[in-house]
ZAFIKE-573506 format. One record per residue (C-alpha): y, x, z negated; residue number from 1. Coordinates in nm, 4 decimals. Layout:
BEGIN
         Y         X         Z  resi
         Y         X         Z   NUM
...
// end
This chain:
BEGIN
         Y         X         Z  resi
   -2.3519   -0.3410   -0.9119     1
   -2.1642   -0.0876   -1.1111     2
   -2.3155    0.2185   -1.0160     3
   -2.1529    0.4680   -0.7812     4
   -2.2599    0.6011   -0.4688     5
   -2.0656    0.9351   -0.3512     6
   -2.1448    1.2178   -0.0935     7
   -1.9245    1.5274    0.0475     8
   -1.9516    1.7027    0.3444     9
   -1.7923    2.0551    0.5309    10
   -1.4357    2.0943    0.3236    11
   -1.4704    1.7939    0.0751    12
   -1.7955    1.9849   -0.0446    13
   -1.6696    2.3535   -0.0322    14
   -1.3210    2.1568   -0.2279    15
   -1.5770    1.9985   -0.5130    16
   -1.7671    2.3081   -0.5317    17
   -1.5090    2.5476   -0.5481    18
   -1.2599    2.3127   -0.7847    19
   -1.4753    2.1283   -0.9847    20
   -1.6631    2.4078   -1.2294    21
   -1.3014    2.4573   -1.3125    22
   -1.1981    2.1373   -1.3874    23
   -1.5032    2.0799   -1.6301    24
   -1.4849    2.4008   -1.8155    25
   -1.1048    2.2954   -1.8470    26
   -1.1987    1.9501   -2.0114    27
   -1.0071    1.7428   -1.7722    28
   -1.2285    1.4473   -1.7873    29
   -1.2554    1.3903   -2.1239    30
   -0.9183    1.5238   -2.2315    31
   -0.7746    1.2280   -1.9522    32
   -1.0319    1.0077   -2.1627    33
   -0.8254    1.0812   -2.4290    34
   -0.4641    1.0394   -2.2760    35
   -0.3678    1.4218   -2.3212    36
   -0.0265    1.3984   -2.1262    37
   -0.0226    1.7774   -2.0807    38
   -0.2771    1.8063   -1.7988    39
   -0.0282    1.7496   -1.5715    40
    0.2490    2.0426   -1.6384    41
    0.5455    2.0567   -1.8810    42
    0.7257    1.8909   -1.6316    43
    0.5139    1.5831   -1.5937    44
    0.4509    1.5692   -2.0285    45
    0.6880    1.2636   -2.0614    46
    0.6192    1.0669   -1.7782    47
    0.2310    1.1083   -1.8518    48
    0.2767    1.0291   -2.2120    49
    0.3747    0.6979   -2.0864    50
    0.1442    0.5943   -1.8576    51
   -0.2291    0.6911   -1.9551    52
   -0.2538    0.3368   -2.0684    53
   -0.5148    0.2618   -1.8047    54
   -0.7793    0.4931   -1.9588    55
   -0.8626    0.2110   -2.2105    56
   -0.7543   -0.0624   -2.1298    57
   -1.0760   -0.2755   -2.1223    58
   -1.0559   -0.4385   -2.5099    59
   -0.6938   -0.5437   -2.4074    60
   -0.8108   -0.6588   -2.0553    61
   -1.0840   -0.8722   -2.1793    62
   -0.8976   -1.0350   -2.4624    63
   -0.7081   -1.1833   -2.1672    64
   -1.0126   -1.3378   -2.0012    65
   -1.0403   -1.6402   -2.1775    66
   -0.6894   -1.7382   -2.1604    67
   -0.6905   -1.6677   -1.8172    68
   -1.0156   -1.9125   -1.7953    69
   -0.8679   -2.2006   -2.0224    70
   -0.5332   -2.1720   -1.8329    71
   -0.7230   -2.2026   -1.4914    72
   -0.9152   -2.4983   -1.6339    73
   -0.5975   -2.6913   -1.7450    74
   -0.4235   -2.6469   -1.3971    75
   -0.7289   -2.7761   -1.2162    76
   -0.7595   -3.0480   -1.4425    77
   -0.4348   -3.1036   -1.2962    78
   -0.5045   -3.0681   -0.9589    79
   -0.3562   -2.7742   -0.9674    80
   -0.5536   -2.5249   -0.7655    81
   -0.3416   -2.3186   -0.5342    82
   -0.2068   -1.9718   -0.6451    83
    0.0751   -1.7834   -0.4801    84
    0.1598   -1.4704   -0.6220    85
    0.4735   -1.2909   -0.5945    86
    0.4672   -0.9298   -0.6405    87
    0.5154   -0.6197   -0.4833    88
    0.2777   -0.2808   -0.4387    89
    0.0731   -0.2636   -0.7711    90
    0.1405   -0.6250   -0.8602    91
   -0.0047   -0.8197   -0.5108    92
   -0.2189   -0.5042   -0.3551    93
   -0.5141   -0.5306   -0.6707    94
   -0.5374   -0.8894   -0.6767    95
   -0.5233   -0.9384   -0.2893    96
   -0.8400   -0.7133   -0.2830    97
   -1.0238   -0.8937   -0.5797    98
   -1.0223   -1.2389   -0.4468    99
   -1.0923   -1.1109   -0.0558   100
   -1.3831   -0.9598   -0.2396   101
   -1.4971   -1.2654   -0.4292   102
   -1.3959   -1.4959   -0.1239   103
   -1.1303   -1.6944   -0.3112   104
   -0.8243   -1.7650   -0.1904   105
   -0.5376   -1.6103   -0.2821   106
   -0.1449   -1.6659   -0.1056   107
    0.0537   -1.3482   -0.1924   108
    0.4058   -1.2815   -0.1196   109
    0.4903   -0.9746   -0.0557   110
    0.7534   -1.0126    0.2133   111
    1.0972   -1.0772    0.2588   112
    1.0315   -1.1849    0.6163   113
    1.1914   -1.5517    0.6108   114
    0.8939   -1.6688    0.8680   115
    0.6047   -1.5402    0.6266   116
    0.8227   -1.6790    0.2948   117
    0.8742   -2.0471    0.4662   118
    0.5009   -2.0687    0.5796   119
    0.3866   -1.9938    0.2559   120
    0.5886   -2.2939    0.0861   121
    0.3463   -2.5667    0.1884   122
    0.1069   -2.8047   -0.0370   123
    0.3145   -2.7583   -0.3300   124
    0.1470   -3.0680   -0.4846   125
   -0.2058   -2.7862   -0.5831   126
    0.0383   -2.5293   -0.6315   127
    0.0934   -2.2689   -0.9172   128
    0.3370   -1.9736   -0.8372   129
    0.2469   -1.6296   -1.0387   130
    0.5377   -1.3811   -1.0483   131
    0.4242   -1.0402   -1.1461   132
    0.6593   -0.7630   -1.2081   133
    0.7032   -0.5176   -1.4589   134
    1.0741   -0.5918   -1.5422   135
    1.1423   -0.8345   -1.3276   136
    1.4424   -0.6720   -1.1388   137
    1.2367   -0.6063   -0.8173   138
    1.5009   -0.7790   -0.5248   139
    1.1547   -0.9646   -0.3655   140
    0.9972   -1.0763   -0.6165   141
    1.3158   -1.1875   -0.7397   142
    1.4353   -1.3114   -0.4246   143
    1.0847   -1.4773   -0.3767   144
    1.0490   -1.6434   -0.6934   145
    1.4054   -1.8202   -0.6441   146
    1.3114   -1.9768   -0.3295   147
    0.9659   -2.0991   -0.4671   148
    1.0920   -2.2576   -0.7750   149
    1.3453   -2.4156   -0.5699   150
    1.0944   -2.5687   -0.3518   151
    0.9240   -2.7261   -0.6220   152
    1.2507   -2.8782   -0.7437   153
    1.3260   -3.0335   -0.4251   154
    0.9989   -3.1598   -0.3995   155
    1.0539   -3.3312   -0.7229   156
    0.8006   -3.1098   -0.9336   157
    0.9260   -2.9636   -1.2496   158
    0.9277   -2.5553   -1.1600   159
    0.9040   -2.4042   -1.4778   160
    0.5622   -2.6136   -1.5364   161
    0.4563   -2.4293   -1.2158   162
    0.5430   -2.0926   -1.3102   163
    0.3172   -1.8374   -1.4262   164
    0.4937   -1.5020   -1.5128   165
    0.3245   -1.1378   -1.5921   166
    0.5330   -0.8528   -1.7149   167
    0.6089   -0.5664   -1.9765   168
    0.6572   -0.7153   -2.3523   169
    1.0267   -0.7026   -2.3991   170
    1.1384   -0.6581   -2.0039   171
    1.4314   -0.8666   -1.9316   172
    1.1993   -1.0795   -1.6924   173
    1.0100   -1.1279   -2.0150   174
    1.2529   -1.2643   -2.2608   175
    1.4019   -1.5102   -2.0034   176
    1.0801   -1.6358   -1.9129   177
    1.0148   -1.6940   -2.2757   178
    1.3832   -1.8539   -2.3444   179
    1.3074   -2.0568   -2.0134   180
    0.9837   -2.2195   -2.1239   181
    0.7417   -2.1215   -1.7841   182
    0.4038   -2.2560   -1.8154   183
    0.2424   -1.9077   -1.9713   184
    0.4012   -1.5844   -2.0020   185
    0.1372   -1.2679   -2.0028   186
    0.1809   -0.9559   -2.1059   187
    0.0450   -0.6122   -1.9518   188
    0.0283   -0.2898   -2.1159   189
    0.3544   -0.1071   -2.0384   190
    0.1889    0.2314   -2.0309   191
    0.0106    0.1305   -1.7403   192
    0.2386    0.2196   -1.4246   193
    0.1979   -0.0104   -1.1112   194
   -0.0494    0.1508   -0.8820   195
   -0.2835    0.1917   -1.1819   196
   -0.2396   -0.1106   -1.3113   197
   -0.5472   -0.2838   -1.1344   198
   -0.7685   -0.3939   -1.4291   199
   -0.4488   -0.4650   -1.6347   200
   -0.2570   -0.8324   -1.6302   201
   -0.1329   -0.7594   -1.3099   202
   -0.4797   -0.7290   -1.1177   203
   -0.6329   -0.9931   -1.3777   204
   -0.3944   -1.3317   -1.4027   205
   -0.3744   -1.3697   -1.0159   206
   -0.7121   -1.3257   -0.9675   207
   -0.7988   -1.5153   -1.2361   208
   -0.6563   -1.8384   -1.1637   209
   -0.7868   -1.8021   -0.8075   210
   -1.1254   -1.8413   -0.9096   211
   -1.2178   -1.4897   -0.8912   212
   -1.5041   -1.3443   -1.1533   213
   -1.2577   -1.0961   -1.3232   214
   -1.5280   -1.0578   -1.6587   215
   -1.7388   -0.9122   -1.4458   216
   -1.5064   -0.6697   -1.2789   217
   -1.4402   -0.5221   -1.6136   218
   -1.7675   -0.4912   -1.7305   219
   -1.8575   -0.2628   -1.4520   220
   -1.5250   -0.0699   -1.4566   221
   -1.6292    0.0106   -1.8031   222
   -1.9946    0.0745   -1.7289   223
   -1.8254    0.3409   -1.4876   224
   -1.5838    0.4882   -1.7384   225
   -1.8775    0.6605   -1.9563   226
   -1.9588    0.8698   -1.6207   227
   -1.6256    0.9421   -1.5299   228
   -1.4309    1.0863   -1.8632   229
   -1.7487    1.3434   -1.8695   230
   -1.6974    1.7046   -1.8430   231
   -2.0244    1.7149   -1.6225   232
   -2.0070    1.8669   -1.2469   233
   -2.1607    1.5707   -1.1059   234
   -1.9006    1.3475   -1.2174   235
   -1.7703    1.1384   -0.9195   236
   -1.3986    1.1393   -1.0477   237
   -1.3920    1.4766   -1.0341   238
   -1.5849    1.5516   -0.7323   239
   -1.3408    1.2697   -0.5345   240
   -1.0445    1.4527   -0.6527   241
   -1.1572    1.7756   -0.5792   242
   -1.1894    1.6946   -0.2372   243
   -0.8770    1.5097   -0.1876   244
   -0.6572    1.7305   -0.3336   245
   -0.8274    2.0647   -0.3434   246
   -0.9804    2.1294    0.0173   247
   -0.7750    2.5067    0.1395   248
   -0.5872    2.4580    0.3442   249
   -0.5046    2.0893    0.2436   250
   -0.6479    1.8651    0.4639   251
   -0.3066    1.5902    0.3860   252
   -0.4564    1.3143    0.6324   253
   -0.7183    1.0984    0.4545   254
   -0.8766    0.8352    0.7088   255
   -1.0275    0.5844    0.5433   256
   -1.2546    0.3869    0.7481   257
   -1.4286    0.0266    0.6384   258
   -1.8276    0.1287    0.6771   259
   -1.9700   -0.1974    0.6034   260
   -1.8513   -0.2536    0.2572   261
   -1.7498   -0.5772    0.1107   262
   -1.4783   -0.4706   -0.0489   263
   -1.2088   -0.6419    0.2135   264
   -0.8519   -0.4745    0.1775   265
   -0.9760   -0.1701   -0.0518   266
   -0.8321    0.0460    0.1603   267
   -0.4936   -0.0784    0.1396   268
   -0.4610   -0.0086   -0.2660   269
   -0.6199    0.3222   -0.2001   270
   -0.3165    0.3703    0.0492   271
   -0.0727    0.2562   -0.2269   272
   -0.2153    0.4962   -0.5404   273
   -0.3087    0.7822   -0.3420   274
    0.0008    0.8155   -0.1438   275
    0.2585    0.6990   -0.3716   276
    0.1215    0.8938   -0.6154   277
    0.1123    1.2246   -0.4078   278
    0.3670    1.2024   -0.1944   279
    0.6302    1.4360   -0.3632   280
    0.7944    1.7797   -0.3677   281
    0.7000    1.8219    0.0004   282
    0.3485    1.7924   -0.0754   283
    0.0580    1.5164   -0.0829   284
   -0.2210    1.3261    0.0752   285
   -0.1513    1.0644    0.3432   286
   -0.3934    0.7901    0.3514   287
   -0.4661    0.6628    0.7089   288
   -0.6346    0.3478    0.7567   289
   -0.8504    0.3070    1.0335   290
   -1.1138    0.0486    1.2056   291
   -1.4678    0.1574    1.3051   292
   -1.4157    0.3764    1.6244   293
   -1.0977    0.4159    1.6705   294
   -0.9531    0.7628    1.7810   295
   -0.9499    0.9330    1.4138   296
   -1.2593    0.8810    1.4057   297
   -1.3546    1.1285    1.7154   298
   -1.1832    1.4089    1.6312   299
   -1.2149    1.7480    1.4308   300
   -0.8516    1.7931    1.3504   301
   -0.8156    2.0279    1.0564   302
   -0.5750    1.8178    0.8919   303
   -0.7995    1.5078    0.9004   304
   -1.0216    1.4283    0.5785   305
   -1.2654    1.1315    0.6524   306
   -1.3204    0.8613    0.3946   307
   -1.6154    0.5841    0.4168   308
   -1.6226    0.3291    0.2433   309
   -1.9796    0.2057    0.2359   310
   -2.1931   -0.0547    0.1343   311
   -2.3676    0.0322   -0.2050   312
   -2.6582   -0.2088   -0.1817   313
   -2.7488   -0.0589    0.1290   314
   -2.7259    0.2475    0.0523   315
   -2.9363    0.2384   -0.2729   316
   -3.0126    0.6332   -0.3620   317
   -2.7727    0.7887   -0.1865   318
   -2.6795    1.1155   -0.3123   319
   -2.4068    1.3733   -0.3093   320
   -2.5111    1.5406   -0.0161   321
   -2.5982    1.2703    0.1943   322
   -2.5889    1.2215    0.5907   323
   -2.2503    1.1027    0.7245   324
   -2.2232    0.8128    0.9531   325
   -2.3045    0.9015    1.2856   326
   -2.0125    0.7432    1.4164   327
   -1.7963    1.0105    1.2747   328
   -1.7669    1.3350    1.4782   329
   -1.5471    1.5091    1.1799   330
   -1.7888    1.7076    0.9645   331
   -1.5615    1.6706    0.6825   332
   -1.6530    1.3408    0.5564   333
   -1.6178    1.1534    0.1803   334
   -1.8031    0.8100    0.1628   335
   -1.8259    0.6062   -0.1531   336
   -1.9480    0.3055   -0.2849   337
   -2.0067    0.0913   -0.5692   338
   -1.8795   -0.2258   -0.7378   339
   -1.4906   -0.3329   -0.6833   340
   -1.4615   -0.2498   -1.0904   341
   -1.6123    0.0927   -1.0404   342
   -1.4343    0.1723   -0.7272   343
   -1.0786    0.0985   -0.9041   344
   -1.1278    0.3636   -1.1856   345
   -1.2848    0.6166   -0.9838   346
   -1.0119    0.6429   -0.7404   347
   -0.7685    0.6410   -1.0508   348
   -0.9592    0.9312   -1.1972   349
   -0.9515    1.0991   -0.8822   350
   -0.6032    1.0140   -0.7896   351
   -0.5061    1.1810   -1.1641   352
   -0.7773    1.5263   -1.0918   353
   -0.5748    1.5835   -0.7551   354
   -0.2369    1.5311   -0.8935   355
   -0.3161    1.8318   -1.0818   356
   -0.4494    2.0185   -0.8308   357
   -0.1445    1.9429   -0.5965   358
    0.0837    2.0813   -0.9221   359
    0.2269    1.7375   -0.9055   360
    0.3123    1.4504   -1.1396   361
    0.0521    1.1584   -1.0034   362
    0.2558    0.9021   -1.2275   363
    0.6353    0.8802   -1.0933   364
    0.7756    0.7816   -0.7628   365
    1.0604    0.9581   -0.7606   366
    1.1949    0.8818   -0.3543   367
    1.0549    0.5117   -0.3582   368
    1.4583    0.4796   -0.5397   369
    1.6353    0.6081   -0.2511   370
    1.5296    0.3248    0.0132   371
    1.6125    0.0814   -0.2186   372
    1.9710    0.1996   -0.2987   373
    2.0245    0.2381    0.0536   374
    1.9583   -0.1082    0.0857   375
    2.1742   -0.2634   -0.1904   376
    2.4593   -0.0361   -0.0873   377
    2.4103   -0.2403    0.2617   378
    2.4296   -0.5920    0.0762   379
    2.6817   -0.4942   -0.1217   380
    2.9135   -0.3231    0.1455   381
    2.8329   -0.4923    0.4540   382
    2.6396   -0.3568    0.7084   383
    2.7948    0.0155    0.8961   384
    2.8562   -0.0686    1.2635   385
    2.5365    0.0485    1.4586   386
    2.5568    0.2369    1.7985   387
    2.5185   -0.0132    2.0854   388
    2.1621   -0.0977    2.1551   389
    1.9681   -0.0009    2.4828   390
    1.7933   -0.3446    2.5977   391
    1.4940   -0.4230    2.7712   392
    1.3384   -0.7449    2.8270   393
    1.3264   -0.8733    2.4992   394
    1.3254   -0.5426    2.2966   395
    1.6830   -0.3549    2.1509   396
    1.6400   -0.0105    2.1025   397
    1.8357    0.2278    1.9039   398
    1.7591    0.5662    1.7153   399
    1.8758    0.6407    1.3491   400
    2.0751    0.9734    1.3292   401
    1.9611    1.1279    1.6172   402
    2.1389    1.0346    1.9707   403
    1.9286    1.2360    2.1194   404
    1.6127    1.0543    2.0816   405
    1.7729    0.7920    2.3360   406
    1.9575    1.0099    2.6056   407
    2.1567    0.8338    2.8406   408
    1.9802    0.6575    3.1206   409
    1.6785    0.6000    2.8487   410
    1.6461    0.2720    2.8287   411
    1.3447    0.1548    2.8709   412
    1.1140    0.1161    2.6096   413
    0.8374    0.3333    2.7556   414
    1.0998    0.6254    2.7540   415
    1.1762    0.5381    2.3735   416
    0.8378    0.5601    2.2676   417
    0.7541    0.8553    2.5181   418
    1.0947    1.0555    2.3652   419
    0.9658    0.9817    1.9952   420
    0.5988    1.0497    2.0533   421
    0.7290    1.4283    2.1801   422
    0.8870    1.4900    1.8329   423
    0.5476    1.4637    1.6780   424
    0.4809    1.7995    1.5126   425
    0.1604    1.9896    1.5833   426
    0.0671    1.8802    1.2359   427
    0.2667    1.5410    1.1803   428
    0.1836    1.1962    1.1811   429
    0.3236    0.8880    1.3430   430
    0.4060    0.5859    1.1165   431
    0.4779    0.2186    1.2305   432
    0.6822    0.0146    1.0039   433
    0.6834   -0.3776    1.0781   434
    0.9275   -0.5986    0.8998   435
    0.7753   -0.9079    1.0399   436
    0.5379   -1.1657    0.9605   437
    0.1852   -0.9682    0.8609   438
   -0.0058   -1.3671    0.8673   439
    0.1105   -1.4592    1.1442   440
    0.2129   -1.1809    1.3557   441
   -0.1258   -0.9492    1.2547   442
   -0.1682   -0.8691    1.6700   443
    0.0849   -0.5941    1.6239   444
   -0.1087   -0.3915    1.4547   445
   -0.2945   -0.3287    1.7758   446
   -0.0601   -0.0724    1.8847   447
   -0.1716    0.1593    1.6323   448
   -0.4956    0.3061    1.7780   449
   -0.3533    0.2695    2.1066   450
   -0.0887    0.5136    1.9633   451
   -0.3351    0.7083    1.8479   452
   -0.5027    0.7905    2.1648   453
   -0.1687    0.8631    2.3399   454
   -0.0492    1.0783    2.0985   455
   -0.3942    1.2696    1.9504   456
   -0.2578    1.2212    1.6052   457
   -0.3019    1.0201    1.3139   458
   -0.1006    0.6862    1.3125   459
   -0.0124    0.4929    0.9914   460
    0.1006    0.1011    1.0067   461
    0.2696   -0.0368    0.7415   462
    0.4571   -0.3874    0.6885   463
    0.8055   -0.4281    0.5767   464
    0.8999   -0.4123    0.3070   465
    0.5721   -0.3808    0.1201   466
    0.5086   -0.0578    0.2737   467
    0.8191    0.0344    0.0801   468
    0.6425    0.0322   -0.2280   469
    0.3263    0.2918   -0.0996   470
    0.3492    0.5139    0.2043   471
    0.7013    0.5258    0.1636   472
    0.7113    0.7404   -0.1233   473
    0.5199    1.0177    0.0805   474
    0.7351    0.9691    0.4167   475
    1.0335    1.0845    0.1677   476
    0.9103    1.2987   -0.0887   477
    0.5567    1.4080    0.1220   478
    0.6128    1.6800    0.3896   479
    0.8637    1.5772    0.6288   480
    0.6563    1.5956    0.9355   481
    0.6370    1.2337    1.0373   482
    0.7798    1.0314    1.3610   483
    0.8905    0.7105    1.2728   484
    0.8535    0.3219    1.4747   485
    1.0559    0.0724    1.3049   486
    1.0111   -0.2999    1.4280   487
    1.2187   -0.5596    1.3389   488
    1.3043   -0.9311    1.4653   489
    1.5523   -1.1980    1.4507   490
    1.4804   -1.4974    1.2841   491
    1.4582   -1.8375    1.4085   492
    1.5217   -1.9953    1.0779   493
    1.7157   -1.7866    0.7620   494
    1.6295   -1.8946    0.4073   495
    1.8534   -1.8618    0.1547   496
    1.7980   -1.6895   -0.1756   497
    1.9622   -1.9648   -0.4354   498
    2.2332   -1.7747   -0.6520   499
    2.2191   -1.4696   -0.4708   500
    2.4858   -1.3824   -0.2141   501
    2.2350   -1.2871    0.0889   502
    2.0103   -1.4488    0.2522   503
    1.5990   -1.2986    0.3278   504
    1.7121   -1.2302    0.7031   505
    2.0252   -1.0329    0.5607   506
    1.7810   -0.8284    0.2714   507
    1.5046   -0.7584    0.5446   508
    1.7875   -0.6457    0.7403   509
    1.9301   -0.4006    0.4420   510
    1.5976   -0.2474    0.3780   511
    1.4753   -0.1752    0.7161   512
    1.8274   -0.0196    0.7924   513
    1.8691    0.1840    0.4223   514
    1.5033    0.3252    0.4850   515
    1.6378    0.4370    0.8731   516
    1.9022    0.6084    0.6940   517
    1.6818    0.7610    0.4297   518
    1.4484    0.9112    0.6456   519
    1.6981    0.9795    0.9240   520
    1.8916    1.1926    0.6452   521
    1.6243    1.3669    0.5818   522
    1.5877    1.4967    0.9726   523
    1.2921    1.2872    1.0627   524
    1.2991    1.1031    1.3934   525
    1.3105    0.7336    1.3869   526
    1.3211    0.5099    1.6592   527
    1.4033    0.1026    1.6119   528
    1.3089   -0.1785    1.8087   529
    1.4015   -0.5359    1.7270   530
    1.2915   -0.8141    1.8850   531
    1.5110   -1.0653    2.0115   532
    1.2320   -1.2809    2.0849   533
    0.9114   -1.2419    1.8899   534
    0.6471   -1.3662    2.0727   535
    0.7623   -1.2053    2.4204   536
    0.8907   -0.8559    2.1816   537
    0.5342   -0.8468    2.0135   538
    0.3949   -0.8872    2.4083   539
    0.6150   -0.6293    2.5573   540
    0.5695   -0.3601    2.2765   541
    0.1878   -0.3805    2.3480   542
    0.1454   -0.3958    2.7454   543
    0.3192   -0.1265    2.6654   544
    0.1687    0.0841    2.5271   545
   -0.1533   -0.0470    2.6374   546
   -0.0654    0.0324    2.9973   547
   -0.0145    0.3922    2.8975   548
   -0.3005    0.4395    2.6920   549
   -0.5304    0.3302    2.9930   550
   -0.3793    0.6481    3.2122   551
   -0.6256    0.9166    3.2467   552
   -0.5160    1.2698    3.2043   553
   -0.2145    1.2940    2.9723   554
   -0.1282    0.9095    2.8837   555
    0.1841    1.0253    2.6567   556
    0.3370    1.1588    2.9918   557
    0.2795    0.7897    3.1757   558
    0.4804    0.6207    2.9044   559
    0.7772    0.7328    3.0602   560
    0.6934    0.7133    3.4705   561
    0.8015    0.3946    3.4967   562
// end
């Protein structure tokens, strides 16, 4: 189904109504239809000019389908059957979604997490390896497609044969792929930039070879397109962005909540485009991913945008002004629905309508840099001495920039968490930052609505380093209101990163520490825990909080009474 279901209520309705007769009397649809790089500000002309790409890409995007088919036929013929993808953001978040979707399996890397980059180097035999990147310089994907290649050569299967590479026409990854002599080399549309670039190579070849029906994706992408470059006020585009980046006073919290749709994992490449894309000169819109019921969900917080994301099919006829969920006490409430296809573009549109209406440029990432310098001046320099670390049980806790976060007799980990959850501004957000194993290690994430209850406010969780790539952009360049949990681990096994001078437990290491420092310099309050023990660290970190979040009364108070 291509068709698309929307409805706004409370502020996303008075943000459509009151922003939208604008926005079609000022042609924005079908001027973005036709790649006009000025609707964005002078300041924003050059970067738009190169990267409207994704506008029209469907005649380049389908020209790839059958050479994605015949290449998927010959590597089955082979026996060849398995597809892990390295890539990072834009390059593994798209395809992740399409084949959870379509129920084909799909093995992304996205992790510099030695545990999750070992566990994925199994039945090599049925295995093709997919390395998306634009130029090819990204550390992990780097880093990731090293340590795979070398796997197949000590398994005694011939790498390059194995090796699957998307990226820009003339990037460096490009040419020495080409000189090298992988299997296929394809290339995407370099006006496309990474979060957009989900009906482009980078969302197609992945998916692709995993089975998934990516013909039919297009198709109703396309289908969508005619409806959303219109300069009509029921245009869905429009009315989306309106109310994500025009409600007064901005409502920068957008929960998005899973309401029975199919569409496994959207929510995670909305998180990506809409935050990274935001996220910047102390503005933007943070996307909050939530479960059904969980505390966002129950509360009228006038900071807090809701987001459904429903089933279509079942909600054949549903108009603009439909009912919200009844499991949503916010009135202010967005649900949409509609085909994977559909869904991509329309959140592009809409991500591009707020950008303007936020005065922003939706296309760069201009803090996304800063974490990553941080971390290569770390390899390259060693690692600064770190104040001593507070232990308990099998949790060392620290603070980054701030000794007063841990005052002296603080050392437990219930008065860690207690200290940073009373930095939370009246309007601020807590984010959780794992740099562990997201497959194996999932049961963390548990801790997030549990935070949420203690604290009454919203509560992002992100793994590290992907997380790097999305919501990391807004923690720097967004309004600097956020509290920040980072969780690492030791590693009971290090892999090494052939012809690179660090191992993945050293990188890891770099970036969570260089994105401490970041957001530390920037006078936000970060608190790390790393877990000397995984399985008993994971444990500890959720009895926890747990424990507290069962107090009646005021269950932020009981995380320090012990």
């Amino acid at each position: 189904m291509s068709s698309l279901s929307l409805s706004l209520l409370g502020a996303a309705r008075e943000a459509a109504d009151s922003q939208v007769p604008g926005l079609v009397d000022h042609e924005f649809a079908s001027r973005l239809g036709a790649k006009d790089h000025t609707l964005w500000g002078a300041a924003a002309e050059d970067e738009a000019s190169q990267r409207l790409g994704w506008v029209s890409l469907f005649e380049d995007s389908r020209a790839l389908v059958p050479k994605i088919t015949a290449l998927r036929d010959e590597l089955k013929a082979e026996g060849v059957d398995r597809v892990v993808l390295a890539g990072m953001g834009g390059s593994s978040l798209a395809p992740e979604v399409i084949c959870a979707a379509e129920g084909v399996k799909l093995t992304v890397l996205d992790s510099t997490d030695p545990q999750q980059v070992s566990a994925a180097l199994t039945d090599l035999q049925r295995t093709v390896l997919v390395v998306s990147s634009k130029s090819g310089s990204t550390v992990e994907t780097d880093s990731q497609r090293r340590i795979v290649q070398n796997a197949f050569a000590e398994a005694g299967i011939d790498a390059l044969s194995r090796t699957v590479v998307v990226t820009d026409p003339g990037s460096p990854m490009h040419e020495q792929s080409t000189a090298a002599g992988v299997r296929a080399v394809f290339e995407a549309d370099p006006k496309v930039g990474g979060r957009y670039s989900a009906l482009t190579a980078f969302g197609l070849v992945p998916a692709g070879l995993a089975g998934a029906d990516i013909e039919g994706l297009l198709e109703d992408a396309e289908d969508a397109g005619e409806m959303l470059f219109s300069d009509d006020s029921s245009n869905p585009g429009l009315q989306l962005g309106a109310a994500i980046g025009g409600t007064s006073p901005l409502r920068n919290k957008l929960v998005i909540v899973d309401a029975g749709s199919p569409l496994v994992g959207l929510g995670a490449w909305i998180e990506q485009l809409i935050a990274e894309s935001t996220g910047k000169e102390g503005t933007g819109v943070l996307p909050v991913i939530v479960a059904d019921g969980e505390p966002e969900l129950s509360r009228d917080a006038d900071d807090i945008l809701v987001t459904e994301i429903i089933d279509a099919d079942a909600e054949e006829g549903a108009s603009v002004d439909g009912d919200a969920a009844d499991t949503v006490v916010s009135p202010h409430v967005v649900r949409t629905g509609g085909s994977l296809g559909s869904q991509f573009l329309l959140w592009e549109v809409a991500t591009a309508v707020a950008g303007s209406l936020l005065s922003i440029n939706p296309f760069d990432q201009p803090d996304v840099e800063s974490a990553k310098n941080a971390a290569r001046g770390l390899l390259d320099g060693g690692a600064p001495e770190q104040a001593e670390a507070a232990v308990d049980g099998a949790v060392q806790i620290r603070s980054a920039g701030d000794e007063s976060l841990l005052a002296s007799g603080q050392a437990a980990l219930s008065e860690a968490l207690s200290a940073l959850l009373e930095r939370v501004p009246e309007s601020g957000y807590i984010a959780v930052m794992a740099y562990l194993d997201r497959t194996s290690e999932g049961r963390l994430e548990e801790i997030r609505p549990q935070l949420a209850a203690i604290s009454g406010r919203p509560v992002t969780f992100g793994w590290g380093p992907r997380f790097l790539h999305s919501t990391g952009q807004f923690h720097k360049g967004g309004p600097h209101i956020g509290v920040f949990l980072q969780i690492t681990a030791d590693a009971e096994a290090d892999v090494e990163v052939p012809e690179r001078p660090f191992t993945l437990s050293q990188l890891i290491s770099a970036q969570a520490e260089g994105d401490a420092q970041v957001l530390a310099g920037h006078g936000m309050p970060v608190v790390q825990l790393n877990l000397t023990d995984r399985e008993k660290g994971i444990d500890q970190i959720l009895e926890t909080v747990q424990r507290a979040s069962r107090v009646p009364g005021n269950p932020q108070d009981s995380l320090g009474s012990e």
